[in-house]
C-alpha positions as CSV (number, residue, x, y, z in Angstrom):
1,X,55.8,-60.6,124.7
2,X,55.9,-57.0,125.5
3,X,59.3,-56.7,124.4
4,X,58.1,-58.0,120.7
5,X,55.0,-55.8,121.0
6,X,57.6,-53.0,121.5
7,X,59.8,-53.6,118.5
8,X,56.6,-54.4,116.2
9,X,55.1,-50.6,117.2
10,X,58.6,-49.6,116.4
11,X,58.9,-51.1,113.2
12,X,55.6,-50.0,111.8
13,X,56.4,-46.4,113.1
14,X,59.8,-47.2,111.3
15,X,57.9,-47.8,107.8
16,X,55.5,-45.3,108.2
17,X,57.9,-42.8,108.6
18,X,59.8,-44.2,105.3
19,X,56.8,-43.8,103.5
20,X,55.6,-40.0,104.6
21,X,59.5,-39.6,102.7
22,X,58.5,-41.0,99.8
23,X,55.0,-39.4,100.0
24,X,56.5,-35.5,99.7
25,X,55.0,-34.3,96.2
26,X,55.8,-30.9,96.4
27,X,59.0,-28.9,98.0
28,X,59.0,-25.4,99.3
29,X,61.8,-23.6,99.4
30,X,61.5,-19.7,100.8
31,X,64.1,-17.1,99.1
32,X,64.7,-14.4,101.6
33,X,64.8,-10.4,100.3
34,X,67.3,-8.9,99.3
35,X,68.1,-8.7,96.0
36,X,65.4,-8.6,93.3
37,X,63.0,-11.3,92.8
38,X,63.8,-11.8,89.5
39,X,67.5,-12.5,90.1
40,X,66.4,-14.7,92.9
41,X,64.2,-17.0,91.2
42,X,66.7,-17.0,88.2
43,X,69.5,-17.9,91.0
44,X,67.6,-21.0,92.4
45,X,66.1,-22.2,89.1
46,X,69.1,-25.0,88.6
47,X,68.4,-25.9,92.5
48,X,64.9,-26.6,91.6
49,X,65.8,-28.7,88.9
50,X,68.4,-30.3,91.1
51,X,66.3,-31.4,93.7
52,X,63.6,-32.7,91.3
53,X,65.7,-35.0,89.4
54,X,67.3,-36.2,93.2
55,X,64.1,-36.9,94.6
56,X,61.5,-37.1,91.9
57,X,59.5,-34.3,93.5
58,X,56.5,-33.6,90.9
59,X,56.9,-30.0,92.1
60,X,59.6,-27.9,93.6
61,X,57.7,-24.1,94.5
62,X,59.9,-21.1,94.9
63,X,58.7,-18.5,97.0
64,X,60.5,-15.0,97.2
65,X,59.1,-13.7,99.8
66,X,59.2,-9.8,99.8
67,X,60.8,-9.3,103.1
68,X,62.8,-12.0,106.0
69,X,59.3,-12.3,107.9
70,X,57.7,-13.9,105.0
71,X,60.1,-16.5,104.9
72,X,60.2,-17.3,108.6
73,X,56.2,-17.1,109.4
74,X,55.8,-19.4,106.6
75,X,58.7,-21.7,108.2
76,X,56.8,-21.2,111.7
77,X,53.1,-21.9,109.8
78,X,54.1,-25.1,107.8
79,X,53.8,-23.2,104.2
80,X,57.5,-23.6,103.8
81,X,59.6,-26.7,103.9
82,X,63.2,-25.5,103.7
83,X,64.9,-21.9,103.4
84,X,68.3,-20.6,104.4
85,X,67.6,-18.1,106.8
86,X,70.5,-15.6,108.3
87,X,71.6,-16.2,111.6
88,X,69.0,-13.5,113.3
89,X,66.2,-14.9,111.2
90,X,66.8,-18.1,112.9
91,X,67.1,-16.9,116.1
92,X,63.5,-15.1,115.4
93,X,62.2,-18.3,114.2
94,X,63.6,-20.2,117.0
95,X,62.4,-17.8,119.9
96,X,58.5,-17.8,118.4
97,X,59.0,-21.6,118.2
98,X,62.3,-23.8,119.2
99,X,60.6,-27.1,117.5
100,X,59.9,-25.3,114.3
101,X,62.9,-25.8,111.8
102,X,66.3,-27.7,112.6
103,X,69.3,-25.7,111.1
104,X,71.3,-28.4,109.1
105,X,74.3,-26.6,107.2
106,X,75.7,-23.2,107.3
107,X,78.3,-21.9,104.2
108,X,82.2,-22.0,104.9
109,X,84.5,-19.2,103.4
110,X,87.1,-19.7,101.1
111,X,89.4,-19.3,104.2
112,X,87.7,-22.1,105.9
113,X,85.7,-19.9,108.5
114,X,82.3,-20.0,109.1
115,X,81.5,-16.5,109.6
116,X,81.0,-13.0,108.1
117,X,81.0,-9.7,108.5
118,X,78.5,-6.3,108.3
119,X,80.5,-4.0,106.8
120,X,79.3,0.0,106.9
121,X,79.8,1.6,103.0
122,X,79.6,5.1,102.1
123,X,80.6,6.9,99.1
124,X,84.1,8.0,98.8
125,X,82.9,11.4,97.9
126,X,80.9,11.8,100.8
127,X,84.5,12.7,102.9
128,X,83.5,9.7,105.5
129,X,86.5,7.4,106.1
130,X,85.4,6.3,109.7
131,X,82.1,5.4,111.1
132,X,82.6,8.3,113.7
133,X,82.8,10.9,110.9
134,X,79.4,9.9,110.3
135,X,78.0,11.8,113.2
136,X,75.1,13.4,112.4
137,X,74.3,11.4,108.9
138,X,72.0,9.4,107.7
139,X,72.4,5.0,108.3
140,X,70.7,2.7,106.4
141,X,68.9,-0.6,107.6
142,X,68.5,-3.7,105.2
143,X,65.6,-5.3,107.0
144,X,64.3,-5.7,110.9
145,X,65.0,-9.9,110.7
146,X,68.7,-8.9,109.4
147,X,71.8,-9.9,111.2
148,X,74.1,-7.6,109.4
149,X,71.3,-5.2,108.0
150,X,70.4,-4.4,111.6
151,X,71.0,-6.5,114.4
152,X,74.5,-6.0,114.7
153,X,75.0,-3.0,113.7
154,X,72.1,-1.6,115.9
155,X,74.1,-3.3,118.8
156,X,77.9,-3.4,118.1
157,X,78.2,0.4,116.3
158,X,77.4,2.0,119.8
159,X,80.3,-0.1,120.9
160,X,82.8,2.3,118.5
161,X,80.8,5.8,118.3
162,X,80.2,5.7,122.4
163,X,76.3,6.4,121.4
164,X,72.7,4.1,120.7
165,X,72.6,4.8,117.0
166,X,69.1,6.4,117.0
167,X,71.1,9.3,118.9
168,X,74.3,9.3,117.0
169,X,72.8,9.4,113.2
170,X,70.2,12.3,112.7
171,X,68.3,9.5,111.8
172,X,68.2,5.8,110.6
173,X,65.7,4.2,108.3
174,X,64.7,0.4,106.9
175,X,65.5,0.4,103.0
176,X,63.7,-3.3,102.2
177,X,66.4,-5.6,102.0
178,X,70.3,-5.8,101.6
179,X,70.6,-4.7,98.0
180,X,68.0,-1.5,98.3
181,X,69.9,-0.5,101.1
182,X,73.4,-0.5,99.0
183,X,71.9,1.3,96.5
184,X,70.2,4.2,98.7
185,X,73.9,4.8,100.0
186,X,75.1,4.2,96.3
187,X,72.6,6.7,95.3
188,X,73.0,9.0,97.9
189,X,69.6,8.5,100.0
190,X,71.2,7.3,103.1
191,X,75.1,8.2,104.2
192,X,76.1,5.1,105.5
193,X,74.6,1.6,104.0
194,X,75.4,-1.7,106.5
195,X,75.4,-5.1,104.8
196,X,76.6,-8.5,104.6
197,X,80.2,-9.2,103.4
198,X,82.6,-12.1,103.7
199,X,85.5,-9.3,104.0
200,X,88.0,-11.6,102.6
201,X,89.5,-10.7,99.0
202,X,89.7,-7.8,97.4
203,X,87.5,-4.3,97.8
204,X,87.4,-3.5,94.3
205,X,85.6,-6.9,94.0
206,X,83.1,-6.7,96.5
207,X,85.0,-9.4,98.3
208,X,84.3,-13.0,97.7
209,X,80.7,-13.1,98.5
210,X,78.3,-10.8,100.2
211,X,75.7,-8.3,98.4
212,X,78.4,-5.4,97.3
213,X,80.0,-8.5,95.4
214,X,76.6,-9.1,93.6
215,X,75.7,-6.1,93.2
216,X,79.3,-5.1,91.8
217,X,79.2,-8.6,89.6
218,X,76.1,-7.1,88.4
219,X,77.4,-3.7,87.2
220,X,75.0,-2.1,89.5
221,X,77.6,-0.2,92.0
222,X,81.3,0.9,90.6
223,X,83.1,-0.1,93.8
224,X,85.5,2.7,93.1
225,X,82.9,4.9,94.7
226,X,82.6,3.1,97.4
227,X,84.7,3.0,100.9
228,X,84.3,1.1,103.8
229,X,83.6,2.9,106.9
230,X,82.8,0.3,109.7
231,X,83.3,-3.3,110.1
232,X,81.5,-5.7,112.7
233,X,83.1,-8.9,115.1
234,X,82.8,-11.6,113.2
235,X,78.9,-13.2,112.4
236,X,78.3,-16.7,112.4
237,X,76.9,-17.4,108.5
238,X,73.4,-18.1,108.6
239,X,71.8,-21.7,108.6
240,X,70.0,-23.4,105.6
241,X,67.0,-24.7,108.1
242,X,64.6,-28.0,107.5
243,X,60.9,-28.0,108.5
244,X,60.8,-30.3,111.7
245,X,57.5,-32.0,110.5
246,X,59.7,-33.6,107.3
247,X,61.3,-35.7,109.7
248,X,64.8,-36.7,110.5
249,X,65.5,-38.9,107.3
250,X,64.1,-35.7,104.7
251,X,66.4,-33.4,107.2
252,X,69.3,-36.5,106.2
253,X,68.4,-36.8,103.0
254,X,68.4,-32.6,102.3
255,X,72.0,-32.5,104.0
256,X,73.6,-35.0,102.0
257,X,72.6,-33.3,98.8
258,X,73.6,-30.2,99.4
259,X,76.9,-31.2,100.8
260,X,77.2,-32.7,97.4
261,X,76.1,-29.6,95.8
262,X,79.4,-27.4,95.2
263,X,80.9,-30.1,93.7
264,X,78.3,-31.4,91.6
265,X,77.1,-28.2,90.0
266,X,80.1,-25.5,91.4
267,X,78.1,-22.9,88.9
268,X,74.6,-23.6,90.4
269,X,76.2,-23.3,94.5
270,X,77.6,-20.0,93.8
271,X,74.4,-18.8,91.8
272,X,72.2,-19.7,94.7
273,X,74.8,-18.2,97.5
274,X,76.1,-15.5,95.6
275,X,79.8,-15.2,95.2
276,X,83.0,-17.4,96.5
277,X,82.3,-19.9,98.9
278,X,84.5,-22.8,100.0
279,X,81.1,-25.1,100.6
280,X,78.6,-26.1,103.4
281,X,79.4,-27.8,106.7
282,X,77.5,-29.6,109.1
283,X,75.6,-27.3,111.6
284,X,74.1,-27.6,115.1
285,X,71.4,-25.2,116.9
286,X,73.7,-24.2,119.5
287,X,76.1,-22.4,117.3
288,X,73.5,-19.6,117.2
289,X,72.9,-19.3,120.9
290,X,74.8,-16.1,121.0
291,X,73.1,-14.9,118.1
292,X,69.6,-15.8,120.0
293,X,70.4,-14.3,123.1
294,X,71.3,-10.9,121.5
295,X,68.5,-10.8,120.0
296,X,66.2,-11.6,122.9
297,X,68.1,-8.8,124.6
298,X,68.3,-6.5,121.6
299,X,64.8,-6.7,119.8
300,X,62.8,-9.5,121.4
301,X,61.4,-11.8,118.7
């Protein structure tokens, strides 16, 4: 009898939890900084339209959020449903709350690996050809929840200059996201810019996906003027994360459309992840540890 009882309870919860999937009205997606907004919400617009033909959704909301802490307190506060969040701002979400989000697919290069790199740039007429000849300059930050804006490089580019950056540069300074932070080098505000680069391809490009390849596909930076400096280990690429309150079969549902994505709309994918990628693969939380414990150890939360 209790064995029936059992499977009853777990039917009902079963059927209620089919039904709170069919119930979702509205989907939030957060867009992290770092380019403008208005390239942002023109980048996701064919997502939206996407997911509300998939699921019927009455209302897909985009939310640009003008820095990576918007996007992850509204994750961590239930204002946000889904997001893909670089690998530090997961490890930030997941330190303030482990039960928060569930990371379910990261982007794969077009050489099959699932990593990038921060890559230092500086202009070519600025004489620096090495991160050391930097000494005494000016760096430039993207943003404090940035893996290759900030994290790494605040941790690995002591590794080659023998010093903490904050006594190497003559100073260092946030510039609000990857893209201002280009264009302060660019522009000559800060000496030495770090950002996020696939470092595959060719320079003159911007390589096949990171924020110099937007911002050179946009006609924003002549890449001619432009030499890399420094390059970081390899990063894993950052996770496109699920609100943990959806539920496992929303978390099931989200992963097989976007693994569909690339090859359903291959225009729309690369509009949304900016440049050349290969696709998304399957994810698990523990491919970030590292990233989580350097950050514990780094910056805290």
């Amino acid at each position: 009898m209790l064995k029936k009882t059992l499977l009853a309870a777990t039917a009902l919860l079963a059927l209620a939890g089919g039904a709170a999937a069919q119930d979702l009205k509205e989907f939030r997606i957060g867009i992290m900084g770092g380019e403008n907004e208005a390239d942002r919400l023109r980048n996701y617009a064919c997502l939206s339209d996407h997911l509300k033909k998939e699921f019927g959704f009455e209302k897909v909301s985009l939310f640009p959020a003008a820095d990576y802490d918007g996007v992850i307190q509204g994750l961590l506060g239930g204002t946000l449903d889904f997001a893909e969040l670089g690998a530090s701002g997961y490890a930030a979400t997941y330190i303030k709350d482990p039960k928060a989000v569930t990371p379910i697919l990261t982007t794969q290069q077009t050489d099959g690996s699932t990593g990038y790199y921060s890559i230092g740039l500086a202009l070519k007429s600025s004489g620096i050809k090495t991160i050391k000849d930097a000494k005494g300059k000016k760096l430039g930050y993207a943003d404090p929840d940035s893996t290759s804006g900030y994290l790494v490089p605040l941790t690995q580019i002591p590794k080659d200059t023998g010093m903490p950056n904050d006594k190497f540069f003559a100073s260092t300074q946030f510039n609000g996201g990857h893209e201002n932070n280009l264009l302060a080098a660019y522009d000559g505000k800060v000496d030495v810019a770090v950002d996020d680069s696939s470092g595959l391809g060719n320079f003159k490009d911007g390589y096949t996906s990171g924020t110099f390849r937007k911002e050179v596909d946009k006609g924003a930076v002549d890449p001619n003027k432009l030499v890399e400096v420094w390059r970081s280990p390899l990063i894993p690429n950052g996770p496109l994360v699920v609100r943990n309150a959806l539920g496992a079969e929303w978390q099931a549902k989200l992963t097989d459309f976007f693994l569909k994505l690339p090859t359903a709309d291959a225009k729309c994918f690369n509009a949304v992840e900016g440049g050349d990628f290969k696709g998304y693969v399957k994810v698990k939380p523990d491919f970030y540890n590292a990233v989580i414990e350097v950050r514990k150890a780094a910056i805290g939360g």
